[in-house]
C-alpha positions as CSV (number, residue, x, y, z in Angstrom):
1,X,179.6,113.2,23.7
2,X,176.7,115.5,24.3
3,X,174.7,114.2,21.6
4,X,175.0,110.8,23.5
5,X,174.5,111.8,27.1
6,X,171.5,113.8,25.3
7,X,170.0,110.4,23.9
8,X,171.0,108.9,27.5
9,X,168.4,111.7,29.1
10,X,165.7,111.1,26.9
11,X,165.7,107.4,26.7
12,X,165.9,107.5,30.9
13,X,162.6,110.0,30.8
14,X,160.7,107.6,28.3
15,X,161.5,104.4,30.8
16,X,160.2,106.6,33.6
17,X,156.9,107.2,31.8
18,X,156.5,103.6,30.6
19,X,157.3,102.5,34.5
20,X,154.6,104.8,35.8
21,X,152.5,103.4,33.1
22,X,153.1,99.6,34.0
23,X,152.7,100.1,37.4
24,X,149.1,102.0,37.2
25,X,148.3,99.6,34.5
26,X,149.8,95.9,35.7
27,X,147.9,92.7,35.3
28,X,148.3,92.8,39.0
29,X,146.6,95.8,39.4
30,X,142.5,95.7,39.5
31,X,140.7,97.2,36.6
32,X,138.9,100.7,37.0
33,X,135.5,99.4,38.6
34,X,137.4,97.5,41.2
35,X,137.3,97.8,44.9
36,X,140.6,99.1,44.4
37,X,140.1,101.9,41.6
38,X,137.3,103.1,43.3
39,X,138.8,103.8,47.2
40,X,142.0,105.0,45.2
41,X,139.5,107.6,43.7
42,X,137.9,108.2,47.1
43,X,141.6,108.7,48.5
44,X,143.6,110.4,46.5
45,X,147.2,110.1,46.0
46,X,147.1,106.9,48.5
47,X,147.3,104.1,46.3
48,X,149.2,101.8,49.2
49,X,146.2,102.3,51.8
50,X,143.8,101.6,49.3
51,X,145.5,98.3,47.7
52,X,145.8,97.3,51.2
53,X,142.1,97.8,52.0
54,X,141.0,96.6,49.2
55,X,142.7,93.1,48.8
56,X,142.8,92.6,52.9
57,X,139.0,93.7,53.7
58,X,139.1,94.6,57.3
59,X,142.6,94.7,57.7
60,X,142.3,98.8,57.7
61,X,138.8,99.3,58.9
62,X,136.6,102.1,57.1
63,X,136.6,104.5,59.9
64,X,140.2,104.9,59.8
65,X,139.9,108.1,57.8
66,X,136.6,110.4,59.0
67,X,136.4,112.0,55.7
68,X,136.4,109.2,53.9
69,X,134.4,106.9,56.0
70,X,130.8,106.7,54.1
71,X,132.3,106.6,50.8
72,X,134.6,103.6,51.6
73,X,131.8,101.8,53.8
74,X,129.7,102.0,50.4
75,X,132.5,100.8,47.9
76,X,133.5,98.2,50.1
77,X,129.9,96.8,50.6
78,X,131.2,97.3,54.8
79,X,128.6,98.1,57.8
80,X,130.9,100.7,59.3
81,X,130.2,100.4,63.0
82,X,128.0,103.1,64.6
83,X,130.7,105.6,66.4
84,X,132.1,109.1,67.2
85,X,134.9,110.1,65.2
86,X,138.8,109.8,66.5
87,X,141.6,112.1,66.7
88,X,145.6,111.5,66.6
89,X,147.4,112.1,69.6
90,X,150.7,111.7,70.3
91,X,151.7,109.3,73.1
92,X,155.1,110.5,74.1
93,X,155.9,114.1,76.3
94,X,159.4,113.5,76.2
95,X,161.4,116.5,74.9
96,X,164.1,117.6,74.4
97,X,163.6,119.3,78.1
98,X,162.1,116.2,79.5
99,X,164.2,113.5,77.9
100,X,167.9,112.3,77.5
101,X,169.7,111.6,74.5
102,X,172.2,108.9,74.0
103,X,174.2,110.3,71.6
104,X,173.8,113.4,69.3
105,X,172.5,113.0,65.8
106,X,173.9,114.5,63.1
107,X,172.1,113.8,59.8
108,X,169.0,114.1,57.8
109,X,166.4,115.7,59.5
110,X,163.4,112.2,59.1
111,X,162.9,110.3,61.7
112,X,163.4,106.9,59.4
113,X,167.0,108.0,59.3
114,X,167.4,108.6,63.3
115,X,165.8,105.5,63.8
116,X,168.2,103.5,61.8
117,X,171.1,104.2,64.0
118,X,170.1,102.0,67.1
119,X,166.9,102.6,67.3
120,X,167.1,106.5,67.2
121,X,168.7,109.4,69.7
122,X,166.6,109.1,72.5
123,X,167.7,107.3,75.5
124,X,164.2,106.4,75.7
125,X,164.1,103.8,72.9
126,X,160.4,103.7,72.7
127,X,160.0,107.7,73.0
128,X,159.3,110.6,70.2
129,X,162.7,111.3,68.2
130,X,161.3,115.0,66.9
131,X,162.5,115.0,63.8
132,X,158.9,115.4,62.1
133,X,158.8,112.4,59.3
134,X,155.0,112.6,60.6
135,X,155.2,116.2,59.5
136,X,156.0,115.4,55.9
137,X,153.3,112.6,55.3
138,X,150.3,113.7,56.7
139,X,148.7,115.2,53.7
140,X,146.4,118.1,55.8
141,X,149.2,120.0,57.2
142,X,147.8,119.0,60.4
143,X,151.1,118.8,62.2
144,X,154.2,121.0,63.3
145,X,157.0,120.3,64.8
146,X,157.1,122.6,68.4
147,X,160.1,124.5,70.2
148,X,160.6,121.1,72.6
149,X,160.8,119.0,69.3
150,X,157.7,116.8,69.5
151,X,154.8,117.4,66.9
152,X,152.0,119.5,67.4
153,X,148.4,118.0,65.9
154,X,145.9,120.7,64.9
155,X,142.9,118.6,65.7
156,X,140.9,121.1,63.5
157,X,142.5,120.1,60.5
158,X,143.7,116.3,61.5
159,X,140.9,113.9,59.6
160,X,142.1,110.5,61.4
161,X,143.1,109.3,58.4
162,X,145.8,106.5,60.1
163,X,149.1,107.7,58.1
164,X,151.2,109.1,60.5
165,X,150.3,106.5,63.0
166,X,151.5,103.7,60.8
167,X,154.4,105.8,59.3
168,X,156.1,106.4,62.5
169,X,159.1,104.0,63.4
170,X,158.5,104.1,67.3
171,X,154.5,103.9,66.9
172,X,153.9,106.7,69.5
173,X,150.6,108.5,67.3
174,X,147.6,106.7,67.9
175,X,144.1,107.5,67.4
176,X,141.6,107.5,70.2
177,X,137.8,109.0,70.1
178,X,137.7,112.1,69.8
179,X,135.5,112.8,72.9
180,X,138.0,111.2,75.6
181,X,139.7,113.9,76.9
182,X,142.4,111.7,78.7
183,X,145.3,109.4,77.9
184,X,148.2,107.6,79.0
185,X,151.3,109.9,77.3
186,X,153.7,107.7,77.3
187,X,155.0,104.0,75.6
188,X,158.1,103.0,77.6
189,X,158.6,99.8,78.5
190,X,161.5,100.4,80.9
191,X,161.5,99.6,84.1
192,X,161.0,102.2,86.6
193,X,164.6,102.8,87.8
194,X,165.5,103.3,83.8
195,X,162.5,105.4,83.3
196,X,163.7,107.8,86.1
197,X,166.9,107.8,85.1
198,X,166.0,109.4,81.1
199,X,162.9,111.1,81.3
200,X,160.8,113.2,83.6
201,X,157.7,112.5,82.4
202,X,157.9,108.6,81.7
203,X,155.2,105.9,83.3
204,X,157.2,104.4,86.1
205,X,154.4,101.4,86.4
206,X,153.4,102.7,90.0
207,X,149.5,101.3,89.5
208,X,148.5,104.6,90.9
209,X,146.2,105.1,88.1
210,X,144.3,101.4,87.9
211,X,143.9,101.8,91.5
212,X,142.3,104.7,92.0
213,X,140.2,104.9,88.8
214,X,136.4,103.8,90.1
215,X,135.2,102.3,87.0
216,X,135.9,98.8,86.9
217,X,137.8,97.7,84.3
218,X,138.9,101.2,82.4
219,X,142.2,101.2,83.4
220,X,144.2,97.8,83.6
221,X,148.2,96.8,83.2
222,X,148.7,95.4,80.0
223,X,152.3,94.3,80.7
224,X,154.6,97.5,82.4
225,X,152.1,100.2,80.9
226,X,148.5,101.2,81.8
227,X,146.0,100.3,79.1
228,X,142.9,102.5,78.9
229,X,139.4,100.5,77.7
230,X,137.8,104.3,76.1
231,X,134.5,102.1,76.2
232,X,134.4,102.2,79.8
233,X,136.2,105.5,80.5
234,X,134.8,108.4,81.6
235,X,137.6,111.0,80.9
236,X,137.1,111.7,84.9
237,X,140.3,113.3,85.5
238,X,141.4,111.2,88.3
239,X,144.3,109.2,86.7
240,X,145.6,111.9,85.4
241,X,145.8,114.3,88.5
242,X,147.3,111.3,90.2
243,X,149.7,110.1,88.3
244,X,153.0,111.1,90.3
245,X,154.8,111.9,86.5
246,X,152.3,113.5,85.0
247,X,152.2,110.3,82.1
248,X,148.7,111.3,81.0
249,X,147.5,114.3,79.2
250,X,144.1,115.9,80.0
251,X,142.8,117.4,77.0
252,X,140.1,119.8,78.6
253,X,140.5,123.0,78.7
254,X,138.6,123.5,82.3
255,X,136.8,121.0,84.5
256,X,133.9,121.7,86.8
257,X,133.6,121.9,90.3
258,X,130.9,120.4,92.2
259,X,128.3,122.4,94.0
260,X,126.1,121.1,97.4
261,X,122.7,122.9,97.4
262,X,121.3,124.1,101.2
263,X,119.2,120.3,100.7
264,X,121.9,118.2,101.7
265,X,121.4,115.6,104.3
266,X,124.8,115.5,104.6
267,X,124.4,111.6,104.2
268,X,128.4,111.7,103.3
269,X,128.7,109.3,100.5
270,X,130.3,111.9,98.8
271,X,132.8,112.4,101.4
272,X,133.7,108.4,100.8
273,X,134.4,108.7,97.0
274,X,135.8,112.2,97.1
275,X,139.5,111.4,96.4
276,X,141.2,114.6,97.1
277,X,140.1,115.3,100.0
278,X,137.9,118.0,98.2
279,X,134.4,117.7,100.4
280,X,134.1,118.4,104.1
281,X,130.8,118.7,106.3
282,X,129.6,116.9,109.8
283,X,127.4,114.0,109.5
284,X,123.8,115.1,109.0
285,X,124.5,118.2,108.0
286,X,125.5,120.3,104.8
287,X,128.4,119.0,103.2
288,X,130.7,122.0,101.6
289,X,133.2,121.5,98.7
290,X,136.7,122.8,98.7
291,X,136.9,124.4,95.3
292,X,140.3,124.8,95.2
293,X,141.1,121.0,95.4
294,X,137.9,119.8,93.9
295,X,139.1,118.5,90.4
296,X,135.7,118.1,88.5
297,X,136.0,114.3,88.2
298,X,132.0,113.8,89.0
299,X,131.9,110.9,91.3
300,X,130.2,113.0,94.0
301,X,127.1,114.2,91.8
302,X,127.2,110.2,90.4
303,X,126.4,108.6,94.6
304,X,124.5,111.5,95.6
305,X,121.1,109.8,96.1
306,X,119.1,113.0,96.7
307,X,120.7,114.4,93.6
308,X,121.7,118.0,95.4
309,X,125.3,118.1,93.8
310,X,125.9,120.1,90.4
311,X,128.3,120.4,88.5
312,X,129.1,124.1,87.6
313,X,131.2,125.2,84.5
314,X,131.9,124.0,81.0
315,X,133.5,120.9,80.7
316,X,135.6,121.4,76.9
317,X,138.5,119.8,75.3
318,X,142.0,121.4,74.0
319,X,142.1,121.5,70.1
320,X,145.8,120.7,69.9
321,X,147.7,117.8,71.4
């Protein structure tokens, strides 16, 4: 009986070997100077992705991992478009302090798994379920799982490489460029009496945010959420510091304040685009700013014709989401 389960063991290890070996070695699989051989070789361990790029040109653009960009733009014979580099960020805030459950979840710790039973835990079908499958297949160890189970992205170590985005069942990772500072948190699609009911945090589709954003066209409904168009965004702050629910996430670590110099004609256009109230001053004289309210969003030093507004203090960006 041993000898026999013995032979069984040995014949199931060969099988496994010659597997491995058909698969790396198929006729459907391209030969070693291939498109696909060579971004295989330039992304190691990722033999999906590159099949995918490779056989579907365009379908995963060459930008979708920074590290890898050039060398894929080369192999691929691809003009990657002239750009800054992105990060991941995770669209959701709901918690497990800000967010309802349905029912509790007792099983493997993978998100897959949760999401199999209904569409996952959350009462928030479209919201975060925390259990970290983004953790386990992002190959940087750029991601943790926090105390108020959502993940935690190191931007310092995430690349951008696109796997966690595509791996996760309820698609709230995206990548946006690295330089905007703010974003919508949040991917519901329920309607704003639901929203209130399960989460704190959620977009309640109050337009707020399209209408008091001043650049035409960087903030518009795209169905029941707010869309952002980062090409016309100016990561102003506005949107964010009036959004009643506190739905978007402002990255930067401090903002600026604006400063009148003793030259102001007090002219008052600043007064008219000032939305918090932050700048006060008598017609055709001085104009003061309230620092306390004044939330570095710009739009005073942008209309000041004289150019007698500045805007003191570093503007920077948080390194984790």
């Amino acid at each position: 009986m041993l000898k026999a389960i013995l032979s069984l063991g040995g014949l199931a290890f060969i099988l496994g070997i010659l597997s491995n070996l058909v698969n790396d070695q198929s006729t459907n699989s391209p030969d070693e100077d291939s498109a696909y051989s060579k971004i295989k070789n330039a992304l190691p361990g990722y033999k999906v992705y590159a099949r995918a790029y490779a056989e579907i040109n365009g379908k995963y653009p060459p930008d979708a991992c920074i590290e890898t960009e050039e060398k894929i733009g080369a192999i691929s014979n691809t003009v990657t478009e002239e750009g800054e580099s992105k990060i991941c960020v995770l669209r959701c805030q709901g918690g497990k302090d800000e967010a309802l459950d349905r029912y509790i979840y007792i099983g493997p710790r993978d998100c897959r798994s949760n999401y199999v039973l209904f569409g996952g835990c959350k009462a928030c079908i479209y919201g975060c379920l925390g259990e970290g499958h983004c953790v386990s297949v992002c190959p940087y160890d750029a991601i943790t799982i926090g105390p108020n189970r959502l993940p935690i992205i190191n931007l310092n170590k995430c690349t951008a490489c696109g796997i966690c985005v595509g791996e996760c069942p309820h698609h709230v990772l995206e990548l946006i460029p690295r330089s905007r500072l703010v974003y919508l948190a949040c991917k519901s699609l329920n309607e704003e009496d639901a929203v209130k009911k399960i989460c704190k945090v959620g977009c309640i589709t109050c337009n707020l945010c399209v209408n008091a954003c001043p650049y035409e066209g960087a903030i518009v409904m795209d169905g029941s959420l707010p869309r952002i168009d980062y090409t016309k965004c100016t990561s102003c702050g506005i949107c964010y510091n009036k959004c009643p629910t506190k739905s978007f996430i402002d990255r930067a670590k401090a903002r600026p304040y604006a400063i009148i110099s003793l030259q102001c004609n007090g002219c008052g256009e600043c007064i008219k685009v000032c939305q918090f109230n932050a700048i006060e001053g008598e017609p055709n004289k001085r104009h003061t700013v309230i620092k306390d309210r004044c939330i570095g969003c710009g739009r005073c030093f942008e209309v000041c014709a004289i150019k007698v507004i500045i805007m003191a203090g570093a503007l920077g960006y948080a390194e984790t989401t």
